[in-house]
N, C-alpha and C positions, 0 to 999 in steps of 0.2 A: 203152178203160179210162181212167178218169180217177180222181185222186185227189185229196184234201182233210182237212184237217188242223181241229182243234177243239182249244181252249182254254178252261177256265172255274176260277173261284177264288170263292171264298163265306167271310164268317166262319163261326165257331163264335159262338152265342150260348145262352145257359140259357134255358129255354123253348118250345122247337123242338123236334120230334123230327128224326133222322140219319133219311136216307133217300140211298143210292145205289144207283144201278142198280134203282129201281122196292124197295129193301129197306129194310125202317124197320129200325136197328141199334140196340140198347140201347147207347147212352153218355151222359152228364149235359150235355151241349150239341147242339144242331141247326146247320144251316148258314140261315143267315136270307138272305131273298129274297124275293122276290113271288111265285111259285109256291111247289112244295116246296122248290128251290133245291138239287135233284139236278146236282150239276156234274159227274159222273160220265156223265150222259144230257144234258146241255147241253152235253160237250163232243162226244160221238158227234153230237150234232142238225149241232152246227156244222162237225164234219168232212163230214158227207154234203151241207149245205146247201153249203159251200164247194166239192165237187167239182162239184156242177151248178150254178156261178155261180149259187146262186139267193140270195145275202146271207149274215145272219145268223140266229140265231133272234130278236134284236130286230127284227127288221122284221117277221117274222109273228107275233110273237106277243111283241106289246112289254109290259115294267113297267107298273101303272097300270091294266090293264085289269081292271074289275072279274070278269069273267068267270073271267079267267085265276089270281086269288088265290089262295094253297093247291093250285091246279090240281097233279096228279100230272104229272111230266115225262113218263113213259109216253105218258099220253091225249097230248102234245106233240110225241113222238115217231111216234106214230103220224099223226100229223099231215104230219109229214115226207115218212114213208112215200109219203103220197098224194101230196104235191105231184110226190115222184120218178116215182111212176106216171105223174103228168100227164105228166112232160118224157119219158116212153120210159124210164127208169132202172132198171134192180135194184141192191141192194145186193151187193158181190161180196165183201166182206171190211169185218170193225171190230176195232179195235185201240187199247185203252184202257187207259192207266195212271193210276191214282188216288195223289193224293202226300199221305199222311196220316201223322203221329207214332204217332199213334190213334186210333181202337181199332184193334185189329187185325182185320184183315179175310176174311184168309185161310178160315173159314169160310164165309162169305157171297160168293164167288166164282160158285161154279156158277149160284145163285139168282139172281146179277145177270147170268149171262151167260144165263138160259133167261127170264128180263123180258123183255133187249135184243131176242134172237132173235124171242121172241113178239110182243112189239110190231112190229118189222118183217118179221112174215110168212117169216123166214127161217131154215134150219135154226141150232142153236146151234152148228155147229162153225165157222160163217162168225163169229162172235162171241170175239174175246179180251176178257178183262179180268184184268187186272194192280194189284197193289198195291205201292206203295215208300215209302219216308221220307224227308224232306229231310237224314236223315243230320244231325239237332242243328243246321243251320243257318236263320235265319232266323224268319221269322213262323211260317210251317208251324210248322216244328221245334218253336217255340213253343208250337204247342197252338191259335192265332190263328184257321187255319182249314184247309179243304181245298179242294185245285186236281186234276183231271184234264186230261188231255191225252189227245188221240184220230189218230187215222188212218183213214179209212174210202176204200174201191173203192168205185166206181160202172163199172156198163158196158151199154150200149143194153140194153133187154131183147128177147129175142127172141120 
């Protein structure tokens, strides 16, 4: 068993659509990025890429590339996936918390947790996602942007 932890933070800007966990969400700003800028799936990419030493997801799939522009984090994630096949890996468990003021998210839970799943070939109940607020303090708090934070298992595949 091995494990790995993810991190990602994105502003909020007007003109963007919200997209986390593979879910575009009706609110009046987007998170801006080079891809969709899904930090909710950038942070799962980097939990699982960190448990099999394999970097970040800037290394495979860096800013810049024209390819990757608007690119859905999903098609990214499932990208993942494969490399984990390449090293012998399955996913054994993901566990995602998204830290947003707003919107509220609570509806769009299940949908981002049957994306996650689908995109890595794995039942949804290996799949958490969690939402919280920064509790009024800070940039979040502010409305500025959204960060998740992840936890993902990896363990040999058999």
């Amino acid at each position: 068993m091995r494990t790995g932890i993810g991190y990602d933070i994105h502003p909020l800007v007007a003109g963007r659509p919200l997209v986390l966990g593979g879910v575009t969400i009706p609110f009046e700003k987007g998170l801006d990025g080079w891809s969709d800028a899904d930090v909710l799936t950038h942070a799962v990419m980097d939990a699982l890429l960190g448990a099999a030493a394999l970097g970040d997801i800037g290394r495979h799939f860096p800013p810049g590339e024209e390819d990757l522009r608007n690119i859905s984090s999903l098609v990214l994630l499932q990208g993942v996936r494969d490399l984990l096949k390449g090293k012998s890996y399955k996913v054994s468990n993901i566990d995602v918390t998204v830290i947003a003021e707003r919107p509220r998210l609570a509806d769009h839970i299940y949908a981002m947790r049957a994306n996650l799943a689908a995109a890595l070939g794995v039942d949804i109940d290996l799949v958490s996602v969690k939402a919280s607020t920064n509790n009024g303090i800070g940039e979040l708090a502010a409305g500025e942007g959204i960060a998740a934070m992840a936890v993902a298992g990896i363990e040999a595949a058999s």
